[in-house]
C-alpha positions in Angstrom: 1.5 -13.5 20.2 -0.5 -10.2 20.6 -2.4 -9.4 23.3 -6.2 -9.3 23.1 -6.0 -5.4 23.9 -3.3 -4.9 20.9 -5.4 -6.7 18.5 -8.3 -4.8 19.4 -6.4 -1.3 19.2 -5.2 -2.2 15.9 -9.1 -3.1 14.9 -10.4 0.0 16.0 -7.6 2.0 13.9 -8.1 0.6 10.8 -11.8 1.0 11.3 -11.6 4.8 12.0 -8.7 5.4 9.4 -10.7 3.2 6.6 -13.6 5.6 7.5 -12.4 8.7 7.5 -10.5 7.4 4.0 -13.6 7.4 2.3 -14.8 10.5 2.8 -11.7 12.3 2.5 -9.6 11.2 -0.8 -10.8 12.6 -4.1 -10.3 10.8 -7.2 -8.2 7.9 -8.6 -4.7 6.7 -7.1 -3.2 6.3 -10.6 -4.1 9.6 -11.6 -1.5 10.9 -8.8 1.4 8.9 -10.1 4.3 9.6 -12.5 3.2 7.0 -14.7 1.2 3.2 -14.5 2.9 0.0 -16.0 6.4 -1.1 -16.4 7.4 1.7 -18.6 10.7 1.8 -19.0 12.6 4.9 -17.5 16.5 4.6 -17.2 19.4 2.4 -16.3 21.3 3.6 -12.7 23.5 2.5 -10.1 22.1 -0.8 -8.1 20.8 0.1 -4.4 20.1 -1.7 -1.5 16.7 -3.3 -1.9 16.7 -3.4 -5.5 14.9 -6.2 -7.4 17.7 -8.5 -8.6 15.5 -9.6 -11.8 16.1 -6.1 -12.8 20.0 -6.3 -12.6 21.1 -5.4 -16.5 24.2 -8.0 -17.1 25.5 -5.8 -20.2 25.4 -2.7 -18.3 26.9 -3.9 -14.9 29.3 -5.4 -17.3 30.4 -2.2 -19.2 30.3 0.4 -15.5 32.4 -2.3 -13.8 29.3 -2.3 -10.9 25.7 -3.4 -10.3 23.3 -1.4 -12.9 19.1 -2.1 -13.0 16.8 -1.3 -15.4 14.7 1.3 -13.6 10.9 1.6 -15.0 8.3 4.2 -13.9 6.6 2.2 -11.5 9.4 1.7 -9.5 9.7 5.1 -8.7 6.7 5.0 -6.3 7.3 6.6 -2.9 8.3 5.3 0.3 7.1 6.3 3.4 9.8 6.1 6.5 7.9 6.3 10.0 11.0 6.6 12.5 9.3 6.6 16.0 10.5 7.4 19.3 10.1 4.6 22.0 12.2 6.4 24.6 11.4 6.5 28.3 10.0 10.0 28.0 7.6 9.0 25.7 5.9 6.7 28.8 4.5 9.8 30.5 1.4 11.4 30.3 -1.2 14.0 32.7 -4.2 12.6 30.6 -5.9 9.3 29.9 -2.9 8.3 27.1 0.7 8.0 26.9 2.6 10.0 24.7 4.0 6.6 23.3 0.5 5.3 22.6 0.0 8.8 20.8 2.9 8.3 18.8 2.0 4.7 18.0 -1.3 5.5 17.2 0.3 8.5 14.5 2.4 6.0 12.6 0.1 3.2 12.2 -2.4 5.2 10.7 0.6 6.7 8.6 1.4 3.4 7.7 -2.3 2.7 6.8 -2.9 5.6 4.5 0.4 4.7 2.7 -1.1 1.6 2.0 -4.2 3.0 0.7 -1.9 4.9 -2.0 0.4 2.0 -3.0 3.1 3.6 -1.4 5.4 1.1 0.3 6.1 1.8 4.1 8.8 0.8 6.5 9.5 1.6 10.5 12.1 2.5 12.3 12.1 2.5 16.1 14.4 4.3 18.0 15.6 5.4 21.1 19.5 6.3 22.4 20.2 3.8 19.3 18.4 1.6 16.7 15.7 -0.6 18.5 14.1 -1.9 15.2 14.2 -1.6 11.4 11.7 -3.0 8.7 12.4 -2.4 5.5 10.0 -0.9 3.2 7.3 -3.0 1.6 3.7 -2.1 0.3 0.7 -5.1 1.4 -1.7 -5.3 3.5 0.0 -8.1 5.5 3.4 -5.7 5.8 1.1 -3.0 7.2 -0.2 -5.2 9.8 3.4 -6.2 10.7 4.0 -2.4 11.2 1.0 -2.3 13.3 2.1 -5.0 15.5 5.5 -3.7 16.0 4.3 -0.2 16.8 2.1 -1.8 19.8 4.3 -4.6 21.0 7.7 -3.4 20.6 9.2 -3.3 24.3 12.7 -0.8 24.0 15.7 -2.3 25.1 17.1 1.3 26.5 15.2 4.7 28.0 16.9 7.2 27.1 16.9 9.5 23.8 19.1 10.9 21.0 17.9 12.0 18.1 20.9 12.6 16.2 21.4 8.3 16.4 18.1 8.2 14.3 19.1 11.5 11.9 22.4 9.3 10.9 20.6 6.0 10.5 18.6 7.8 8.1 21.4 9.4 6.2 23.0 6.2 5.4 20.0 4.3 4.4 19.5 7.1 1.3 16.2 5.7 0.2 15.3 7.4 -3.2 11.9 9.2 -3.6 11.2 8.6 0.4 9.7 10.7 2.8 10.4 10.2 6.6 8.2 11.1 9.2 9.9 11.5 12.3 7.7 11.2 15.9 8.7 11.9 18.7 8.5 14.2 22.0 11.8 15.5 21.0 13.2 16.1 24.8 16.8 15.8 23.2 19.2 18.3 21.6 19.2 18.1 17.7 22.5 18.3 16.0 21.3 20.8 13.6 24.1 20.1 10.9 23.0 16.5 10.7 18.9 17.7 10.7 20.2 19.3 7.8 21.8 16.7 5.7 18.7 14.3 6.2 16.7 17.2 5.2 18.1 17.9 2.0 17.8 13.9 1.6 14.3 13.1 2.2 11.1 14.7 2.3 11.1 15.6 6.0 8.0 15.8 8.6 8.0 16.3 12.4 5.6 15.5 14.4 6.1 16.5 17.9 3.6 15.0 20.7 3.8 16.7 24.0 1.6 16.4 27.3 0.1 20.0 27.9 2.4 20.2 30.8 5.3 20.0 29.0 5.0 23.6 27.9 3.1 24.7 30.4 4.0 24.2 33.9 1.0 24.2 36.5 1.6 26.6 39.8 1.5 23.5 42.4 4.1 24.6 44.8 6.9 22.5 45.8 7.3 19.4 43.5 9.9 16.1 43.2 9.6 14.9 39.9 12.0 12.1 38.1 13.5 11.8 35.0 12.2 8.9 33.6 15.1 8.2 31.7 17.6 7.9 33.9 16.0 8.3 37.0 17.2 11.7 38.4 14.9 13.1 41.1 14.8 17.2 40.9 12.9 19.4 43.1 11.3 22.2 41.1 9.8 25.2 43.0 6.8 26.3 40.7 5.8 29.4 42.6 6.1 32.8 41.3 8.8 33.7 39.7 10.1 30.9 39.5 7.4 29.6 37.8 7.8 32.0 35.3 11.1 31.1 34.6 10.0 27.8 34.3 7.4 27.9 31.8 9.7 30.3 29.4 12.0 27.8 29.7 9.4 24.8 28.5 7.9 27.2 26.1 11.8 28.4 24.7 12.6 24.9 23.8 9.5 24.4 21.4 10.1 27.5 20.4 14.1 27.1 19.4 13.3 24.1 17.8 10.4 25.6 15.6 13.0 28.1 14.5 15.4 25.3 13.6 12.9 23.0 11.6 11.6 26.0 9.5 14.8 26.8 8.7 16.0 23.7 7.7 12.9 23.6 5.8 11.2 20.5 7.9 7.5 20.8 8.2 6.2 19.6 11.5 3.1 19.0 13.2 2.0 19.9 17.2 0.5 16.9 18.7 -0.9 17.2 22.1 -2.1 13.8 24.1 -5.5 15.5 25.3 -6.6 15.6 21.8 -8.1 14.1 18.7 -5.8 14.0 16.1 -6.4 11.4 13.5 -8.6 13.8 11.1 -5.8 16.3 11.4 -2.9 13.7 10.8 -5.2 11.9 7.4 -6.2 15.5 5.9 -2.2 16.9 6.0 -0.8 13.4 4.8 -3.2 13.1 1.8 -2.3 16.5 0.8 1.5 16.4 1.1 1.5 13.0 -0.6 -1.4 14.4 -3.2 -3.7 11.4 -3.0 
């Protein structure tokens, strides 16, 4: 059962999304769609997920293999919100965690897909595959998202990326794009960024805590990996200091490089901010509601 504070979060979303909505789509949902209807569009391969009323007999009989009966409207997109619930993502220097950031991103994702009739699914991650929902459109799916997003308690701290990039290569979801949160405190395998890439319609969106680029000059301090619980003393003084912050700022800046040339778009999210108008405006226009 949710808490009273989770259901009240989730309120308070869908009342801000809902109201920025309105004032910021422009014209009708069918009119950004391939088609409306059932029209009929082709017969292919059988997939995971697939409708089994649309299963042609003859054809399947003929290939030797499952064959469907595709029609226009099946061909509406899917929205893949892969979310980092890693121990890093419990840290913060301002009022919220980067985890609640990174909730808060993906369920108002999940909300403006289904304002376009897009169907959404999540998948929550950290060293390995926490959760999975498969993709669905409906208000009550969104919810269950929403739920998930806010309740979900990780079964493991640490982080690897690359365990979410090959989960997502093997689910090959047609017409999909994936937005992929997370602090990304992990080395990328850039060979499998790329793959998933060329697969899906690809988005980072990176939250940080300002001092995760930007180390403060506070002297001597102990600080702990929250994942597994190393202490390290860092000396912030000086030069030192300066090594440290091209170090913090080298990292985003290496893995800028990598995602524009892979050709991933990605988004700067920082936890002292507002970022909902910024995340609504850029997902209406990529998805061209």
């Amino acid at each position: 059962m949710l808490s009273p504070e989770v259901v009240k979060k989730i309120r308070q979303i869908e009342i801000t999304t809902k109201r920025l909505l309105s004032g910021s789509f422009v014209g009708d949902y069918s009119s950004a769609k391939k088609g409306s209807g059932f029209e009929f569009d082709q017969i292919r391969e059988y997939q995971q997920g697939d409708d089994v009323r649309f299963i042609d007999w003859k054809a399947s009989t003929r290939a030797n293999r499952l064959m469907v009966k595709q029609y226009i409207e099946e061909r509406n997109r899917s929205v893949i919100l892969a979310v980092d619930v890693s121990g890093s993502s419990f840290f913060s220097s301002s009022k919220k965690l980067k985890s609640d950031i990174l909730s808060e991103i993906a369920a108002v994702l999940a909300l403006v897909s289904d304002y376009g009739k897009d169907q959404a699914s999540l998948l929550l991650f950290t060293d390995k595959i926490e959760l999975f929902i498969p993709p669905a459109r409906g208000r009550k799916h969104t919810h269950k998202i929403m739920e998930q997003l806010f309740s979900y308690k990780p079964k493991s701290s640490g982080t690897k990326i690359d365990t979410v990039l090959e989960r997502l290569a093997k689910l090959r979801r047609r017409d999909s794009s994936v937005f992929l949160l997370s602090d990304f405190v992990d080395q990328i395998d850039e060979k499998k960024l790329h793959i998933v890439s060329k697969m899906y319609d690809l988005v980072a969106i990176r939250c940080l805590d300002k001092n995760e680029d930007y180390f403060p000059n506070i002297g001597f301090v102990t600080v702990e990996d929250i994942e597994n619980k190393e202490m390290v003393a860092l000396d912030t003084r000086g030069k030192k200091d300066s090594l440290l912050r091209k170090f913090l700022a080298g990292r985003v800046h290496d893995q800028d490089a990598m995602f524009k040339k892979q050709g991933v778009d990605f988004l700067q999210i920082y936890t002292d901010k507002f970022f909902i108008n910024d995340i609504i405006l850029f997902f209406a226009r990529r998805m061209m509601y």
